[in-house]
C-alpha positions as CSV (number, residue, x, y, z in Angstrom):
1,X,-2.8,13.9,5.9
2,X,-2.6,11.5,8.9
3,X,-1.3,13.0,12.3
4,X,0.3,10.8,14.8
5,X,-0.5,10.9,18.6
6,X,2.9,12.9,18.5
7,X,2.1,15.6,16.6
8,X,-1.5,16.3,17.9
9,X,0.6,16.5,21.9
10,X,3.0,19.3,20.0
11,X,-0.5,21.5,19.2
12,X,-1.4,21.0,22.6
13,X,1.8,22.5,23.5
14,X,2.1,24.9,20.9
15,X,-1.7,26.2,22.5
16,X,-3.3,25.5,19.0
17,X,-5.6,22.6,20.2
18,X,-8.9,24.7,20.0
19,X,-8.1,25.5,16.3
20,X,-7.0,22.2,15.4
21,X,-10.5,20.7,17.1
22,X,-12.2,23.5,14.8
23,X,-10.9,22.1,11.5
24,X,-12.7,19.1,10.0
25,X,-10.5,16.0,11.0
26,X,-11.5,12.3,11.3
27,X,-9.9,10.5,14.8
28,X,-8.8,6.9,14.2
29,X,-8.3,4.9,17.1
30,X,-7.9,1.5,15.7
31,X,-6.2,-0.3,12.3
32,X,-6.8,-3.4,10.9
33,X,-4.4,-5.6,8.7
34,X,-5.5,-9.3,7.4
35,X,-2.7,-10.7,5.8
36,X,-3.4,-14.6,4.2
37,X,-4.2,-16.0,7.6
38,X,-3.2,-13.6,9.7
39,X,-5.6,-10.7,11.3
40,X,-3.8,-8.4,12.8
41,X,-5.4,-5.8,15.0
42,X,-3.4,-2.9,16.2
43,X,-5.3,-0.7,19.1
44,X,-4.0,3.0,19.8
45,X,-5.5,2.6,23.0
46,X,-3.1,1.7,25.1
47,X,0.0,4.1,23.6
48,X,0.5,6.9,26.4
49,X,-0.9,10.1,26.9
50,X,-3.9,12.3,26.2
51,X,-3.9,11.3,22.3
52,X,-4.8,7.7,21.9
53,X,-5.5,7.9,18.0
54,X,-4.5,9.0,14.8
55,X,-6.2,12.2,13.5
56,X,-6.7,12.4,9.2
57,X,-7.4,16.0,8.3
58,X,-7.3,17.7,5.0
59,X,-3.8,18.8,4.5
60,X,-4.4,22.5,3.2
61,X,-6.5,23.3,6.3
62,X,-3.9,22.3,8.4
63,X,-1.5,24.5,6.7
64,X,-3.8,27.1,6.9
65,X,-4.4,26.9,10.7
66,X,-0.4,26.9,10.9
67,X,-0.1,29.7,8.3
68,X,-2.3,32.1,10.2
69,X,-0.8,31.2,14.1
70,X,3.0,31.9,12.8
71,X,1.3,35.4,11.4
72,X,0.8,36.4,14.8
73,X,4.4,36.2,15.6
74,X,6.2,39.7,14.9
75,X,9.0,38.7,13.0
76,X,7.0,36.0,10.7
77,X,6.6,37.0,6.7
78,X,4.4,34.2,4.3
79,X,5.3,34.6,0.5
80,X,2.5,32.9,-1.2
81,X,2.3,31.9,-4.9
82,X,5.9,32.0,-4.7
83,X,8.4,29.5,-5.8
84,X,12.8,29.3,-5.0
85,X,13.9,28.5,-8.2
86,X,17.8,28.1,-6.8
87,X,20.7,29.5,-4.6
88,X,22.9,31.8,-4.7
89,X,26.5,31.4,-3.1
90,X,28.5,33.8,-1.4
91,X,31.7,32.4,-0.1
92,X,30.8,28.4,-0.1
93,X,27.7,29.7,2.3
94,X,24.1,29.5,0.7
95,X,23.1,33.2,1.8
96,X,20.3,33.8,-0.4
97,X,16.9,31.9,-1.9
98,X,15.5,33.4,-4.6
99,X,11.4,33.0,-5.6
100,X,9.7,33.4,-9.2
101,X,6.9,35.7,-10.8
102,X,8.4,38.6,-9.2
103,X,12.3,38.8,-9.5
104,X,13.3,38.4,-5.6
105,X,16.3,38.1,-3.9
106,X,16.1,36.7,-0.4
107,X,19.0,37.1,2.0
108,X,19.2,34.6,5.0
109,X,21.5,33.5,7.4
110,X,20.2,30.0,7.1
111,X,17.9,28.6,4.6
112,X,15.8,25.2,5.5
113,X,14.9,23.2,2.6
114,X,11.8,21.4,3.2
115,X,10.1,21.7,-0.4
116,X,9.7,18.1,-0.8
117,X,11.3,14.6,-2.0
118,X,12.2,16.7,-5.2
119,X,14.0,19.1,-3.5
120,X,15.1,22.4,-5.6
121,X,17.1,23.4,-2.8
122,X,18.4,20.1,-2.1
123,X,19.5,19.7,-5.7
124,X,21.1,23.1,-6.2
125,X,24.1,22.1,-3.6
126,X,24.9,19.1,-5.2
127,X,23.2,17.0,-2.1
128,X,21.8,13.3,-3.5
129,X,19.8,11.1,-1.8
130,X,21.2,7.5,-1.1
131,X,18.0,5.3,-2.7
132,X,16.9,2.1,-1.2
133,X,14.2,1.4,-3.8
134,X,10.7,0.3,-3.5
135,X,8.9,-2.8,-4.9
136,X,5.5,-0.7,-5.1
137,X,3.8,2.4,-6.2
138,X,0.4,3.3,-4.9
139,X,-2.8,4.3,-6.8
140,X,-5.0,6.9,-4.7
141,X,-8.8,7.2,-5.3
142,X,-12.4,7.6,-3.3
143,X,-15.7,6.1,-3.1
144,X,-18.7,6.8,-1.1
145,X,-18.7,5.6,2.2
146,X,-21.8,4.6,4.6
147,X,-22.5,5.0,7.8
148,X,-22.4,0.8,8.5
149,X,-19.3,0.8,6.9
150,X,-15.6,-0.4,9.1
151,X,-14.5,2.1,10.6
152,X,-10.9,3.5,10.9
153,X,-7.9,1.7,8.5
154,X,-8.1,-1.5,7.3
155,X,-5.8,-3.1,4.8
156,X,-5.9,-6.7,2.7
157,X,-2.9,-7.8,1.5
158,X,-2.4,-10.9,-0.2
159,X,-0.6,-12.5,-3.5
160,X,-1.4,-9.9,-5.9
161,X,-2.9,-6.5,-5.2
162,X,-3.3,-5.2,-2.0
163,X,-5.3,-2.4,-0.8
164,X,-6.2,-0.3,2.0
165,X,-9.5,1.6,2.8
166,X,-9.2,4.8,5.4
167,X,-12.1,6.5,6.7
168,X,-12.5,10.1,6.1
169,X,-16.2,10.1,7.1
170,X,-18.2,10.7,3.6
171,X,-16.1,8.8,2.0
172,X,-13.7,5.8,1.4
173,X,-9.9,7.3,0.7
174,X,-8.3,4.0,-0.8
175,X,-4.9,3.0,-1.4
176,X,-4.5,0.0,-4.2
177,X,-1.1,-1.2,-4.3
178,X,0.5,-1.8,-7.6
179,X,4.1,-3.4,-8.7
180,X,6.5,-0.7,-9.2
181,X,6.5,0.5,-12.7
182,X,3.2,-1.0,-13.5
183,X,1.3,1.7,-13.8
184,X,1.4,2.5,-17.6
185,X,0.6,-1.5,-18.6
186,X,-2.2,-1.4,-15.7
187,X,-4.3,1.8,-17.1
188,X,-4.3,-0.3,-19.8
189,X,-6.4,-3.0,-18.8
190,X,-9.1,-0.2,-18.3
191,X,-10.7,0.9,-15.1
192,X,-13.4,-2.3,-15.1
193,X,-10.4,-4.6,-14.3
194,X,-9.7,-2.1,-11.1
195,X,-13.1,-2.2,-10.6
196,X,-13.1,-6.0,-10.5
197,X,-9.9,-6.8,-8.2
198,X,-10.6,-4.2,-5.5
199,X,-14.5,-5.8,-5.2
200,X,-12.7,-9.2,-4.7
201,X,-10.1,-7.7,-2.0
202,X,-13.0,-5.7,-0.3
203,X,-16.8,-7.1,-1.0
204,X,-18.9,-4.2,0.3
205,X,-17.3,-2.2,-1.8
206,X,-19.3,-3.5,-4.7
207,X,-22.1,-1.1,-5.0
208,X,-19.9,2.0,-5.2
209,X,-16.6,0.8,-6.5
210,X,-17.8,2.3,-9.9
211,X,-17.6,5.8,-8.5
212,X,-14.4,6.1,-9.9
213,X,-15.5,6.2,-13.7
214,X,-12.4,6.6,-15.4
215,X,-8.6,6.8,-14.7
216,X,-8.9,10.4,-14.6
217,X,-9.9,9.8,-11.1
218,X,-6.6,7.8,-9.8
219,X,-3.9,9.4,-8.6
220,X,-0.2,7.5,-9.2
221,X,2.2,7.6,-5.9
222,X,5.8,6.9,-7.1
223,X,6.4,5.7,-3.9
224,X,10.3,6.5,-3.4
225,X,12.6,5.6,0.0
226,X,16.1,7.5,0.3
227,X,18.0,9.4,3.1
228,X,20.8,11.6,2.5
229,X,24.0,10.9,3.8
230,X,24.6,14.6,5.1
231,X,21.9,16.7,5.4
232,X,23.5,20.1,5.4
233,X,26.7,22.6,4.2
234,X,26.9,25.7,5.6
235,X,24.2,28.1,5.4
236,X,21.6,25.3,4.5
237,X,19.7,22.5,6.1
238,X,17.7,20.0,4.4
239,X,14.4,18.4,6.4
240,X,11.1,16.5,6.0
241,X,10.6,14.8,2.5
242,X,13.6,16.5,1.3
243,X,16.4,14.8,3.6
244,X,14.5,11.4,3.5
245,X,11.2,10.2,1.4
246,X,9.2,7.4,3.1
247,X,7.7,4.8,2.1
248,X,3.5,5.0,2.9
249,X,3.9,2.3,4.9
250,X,2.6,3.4,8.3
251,X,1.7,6.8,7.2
252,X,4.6,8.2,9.2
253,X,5.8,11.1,6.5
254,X,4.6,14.1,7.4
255,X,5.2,13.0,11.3
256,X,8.8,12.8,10.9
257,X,9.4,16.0,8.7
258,X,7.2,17.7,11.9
259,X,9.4,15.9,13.7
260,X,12.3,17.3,12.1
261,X,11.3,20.9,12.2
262,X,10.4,21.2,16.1
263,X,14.4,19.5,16.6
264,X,15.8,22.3,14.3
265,X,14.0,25.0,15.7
266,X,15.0,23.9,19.7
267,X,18.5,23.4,18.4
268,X,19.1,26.6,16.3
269,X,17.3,28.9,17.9
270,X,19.7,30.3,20.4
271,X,22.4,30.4,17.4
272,X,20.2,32.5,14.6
273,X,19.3,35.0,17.3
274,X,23.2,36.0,17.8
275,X,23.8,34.8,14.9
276,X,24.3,32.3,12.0
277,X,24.2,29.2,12.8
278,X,27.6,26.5,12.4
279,X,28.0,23.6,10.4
280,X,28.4,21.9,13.4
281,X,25.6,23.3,15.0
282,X,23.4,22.3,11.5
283,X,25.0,18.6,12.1
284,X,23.3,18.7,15.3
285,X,20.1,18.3,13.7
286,X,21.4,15.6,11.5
287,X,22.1,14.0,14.6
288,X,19.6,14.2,16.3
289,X,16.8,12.9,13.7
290,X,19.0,10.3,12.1
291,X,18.0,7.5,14.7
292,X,14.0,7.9,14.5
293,X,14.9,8.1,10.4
294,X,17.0,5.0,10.2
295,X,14.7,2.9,12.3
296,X,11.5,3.9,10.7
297,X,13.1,3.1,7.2
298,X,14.5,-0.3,8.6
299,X,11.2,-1.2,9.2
300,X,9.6,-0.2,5.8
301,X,12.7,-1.5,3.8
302,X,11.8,-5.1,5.8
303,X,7.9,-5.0,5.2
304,X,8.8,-3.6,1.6
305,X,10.7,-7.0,1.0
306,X,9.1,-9.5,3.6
307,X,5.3,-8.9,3.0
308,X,4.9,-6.1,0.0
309,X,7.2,-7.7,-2.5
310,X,5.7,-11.4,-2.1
311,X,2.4,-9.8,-2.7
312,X,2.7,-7.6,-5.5
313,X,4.5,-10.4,-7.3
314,X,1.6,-12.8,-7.1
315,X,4.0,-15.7,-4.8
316,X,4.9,-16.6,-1.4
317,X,8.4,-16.0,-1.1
318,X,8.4,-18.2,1.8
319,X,6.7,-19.0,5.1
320,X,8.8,-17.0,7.7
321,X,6.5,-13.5,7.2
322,X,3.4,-15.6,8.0
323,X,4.9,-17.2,11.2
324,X,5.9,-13.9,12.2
325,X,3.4,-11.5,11.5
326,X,1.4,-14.5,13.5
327,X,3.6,-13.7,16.6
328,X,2.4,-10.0,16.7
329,X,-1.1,-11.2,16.1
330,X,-0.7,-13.3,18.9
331,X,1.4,-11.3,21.4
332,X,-0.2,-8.3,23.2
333,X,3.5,-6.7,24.0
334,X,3.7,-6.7,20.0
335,X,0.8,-5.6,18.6
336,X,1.0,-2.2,21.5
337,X,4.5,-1.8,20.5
338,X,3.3,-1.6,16.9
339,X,0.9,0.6,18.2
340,X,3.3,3.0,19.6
341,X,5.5,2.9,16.6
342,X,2.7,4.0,14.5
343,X,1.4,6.5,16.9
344,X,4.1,8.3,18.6
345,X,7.5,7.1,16.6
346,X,10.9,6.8,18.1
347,X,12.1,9.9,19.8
348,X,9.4,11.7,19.4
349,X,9.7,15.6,19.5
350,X,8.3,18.0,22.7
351,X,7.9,21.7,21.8
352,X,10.5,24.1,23.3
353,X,9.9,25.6,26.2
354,X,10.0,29.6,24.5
355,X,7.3,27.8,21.8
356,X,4.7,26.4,24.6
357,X,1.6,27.8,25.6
């Protein structure tokens, strides 16, 4: 999982910085996009604050470093191997969860769906996702990396496939993107033809490309990109993947759902200690994280179609995304301000003062 600048200044905060720099993580300072004509280098350098990078760690360590802070926190309980399987209403309020293996009943005076873009939760009150659709899906595979190899992200894009190659220090983590749909008729050209098109995108890939010996090592993304209308009714909220599913473009996922969780828990603390909180109190929320939502999906819904859609469609649409992906090759003002987005986001989230350490 990719951090943003962001998110590593709310573990400072938080006082986890020591066990974050204890888990293995990769910093990435730097990305690199070449686009038919037009490199484009984005450098985290200049973004503010103590965190001028990106940070790629494995995603269940993470969780585990979170997992066992919250423990030390008196009134925090972890259900593992646990699943809600639906809701039960009292009164048009959502007042309990319940998990399977053991039959449980869980009685709470607000219950935060975050359980992904396939939400359980979400689904069980009748909330649906307004979809903008995608022109892509992403295949996810590895290969060996070297110690002369680029360094950081890059990405090739062009008419066709495109791909981009992340560093997680022993090895490659590469993202091939595919027309949407395409991923039965693909498989069926066999892996060779893989092989083949991601040597011609990236050349010193050559010697190693044929790590991945079989489908059974490539992983489909359905990408998807929705955002719910309302993201509550009383005695629920909905957050993270489950309120609004991004696009991979930019990595910025996981970032907004964190996002999302530190606005919720600033704004609804004061109510679920006296009590439950409002629907009004809930639209807060909503409120709040809409903006930094809306323009993050503006911005993948205009790549999707300016730059992702010409290329996975083997054609130029026209010339206008050339001239002005040209003008933030060309324009330092740009290319930090793309920086930034990446980075740190719109309205990015500070911890609450009762949460700092």
């Amino acid at each position: 999982m990719r951090l943003r600048a962001s998110a590593l200044r709310l573990l400072d905060e938080l006082g986890l910085a020591r066990q974050f720099d204890e888990l293995p993580h990769r910093l990435i300072d730097s990305a690199r996009m070449q686009v038919p004509g037009v490199p484009i280098d984005i450098d985290f350098g200049r973004i503010p604050g103590a965190h001028k990078h990106v940070a790629l760690v494995p995603q269940w360590d993470f969780l585990e470093m979170l997992a066992a802070a919250a423990e030390a926190e008196p009134s925090f309980r972890l259900l593992r191997s646990s699943e809600v399987v639906g809701l039960i209403r009292q009164k048009d309020r959502v007042v309990l969860s319940r998990r399977r293996r053991q039959t449980h009943e869980m009685r709470a005076a607000l219950t935060v769906a975050c359980d992904c873009r396939s939400s359980t939760l979400r689904a069980a009150t009748g909330l649906v996702p307004h979809g903008f659709g995608a022109p892509m899906d992403v295949w996810w595979f590895r290969v060996p990396r070297r110690t002369d190899d680029p360094p950081g992200l890059a990405g090739v894009l062009g008419t066709g496939p495109a791909t981009i190659t992340i560093d997680r220090g022993d090895y490659c983590q590469i993202a091939y993107v595919i027309p949407k749909g395409s991923d039965t008729e693909m498989r069926a050209q066999g892996i060779d033809a893989l092989h083949r098109k991601l040597v011609t995108m990236v050349p010193w890939l050559a010697d190693r490309v044929d790590a991945s010996k079989s489908f059974d090592d490539v992983k489909l993304l359905d990408v998807q990109l929705n955002r719910l209308r309302r993201w509550y009714c009383d005695g629920l909220l909905c957050i993270g993947d489950a309120t609004h599913a991004m696009s991979p473009v930019g990595g910025v996922g996981i970032n907004l759902a964190v996002a999302d969780a530190v606005a919720a828990a600033r704004i609804l603390a004061g109510p679920l200690r006296t009590g439950r909180p409002s629907r009004w109190q809930l639209a807060r929320v909503q409120v709040r994280r809409w903006i930094p939502t809306a323009i993050l999906q503006a911005l993948q819904r205009m790549i999707h179609a300016k730059v992702i859609a010409a290329a996975v469609a083997d054609e130029v649409v026209d010339d206008k995304p050339s001239s002005r992906l040209q003008r933030v090759a060309r324009t330092p003002l740009l290319r930090r301000l793309a920086g930034y987005l990446v980075a740190i986001g719109p309205l990015s989230e500070r911890a609450p003062k009762y949460a700092r350490r």
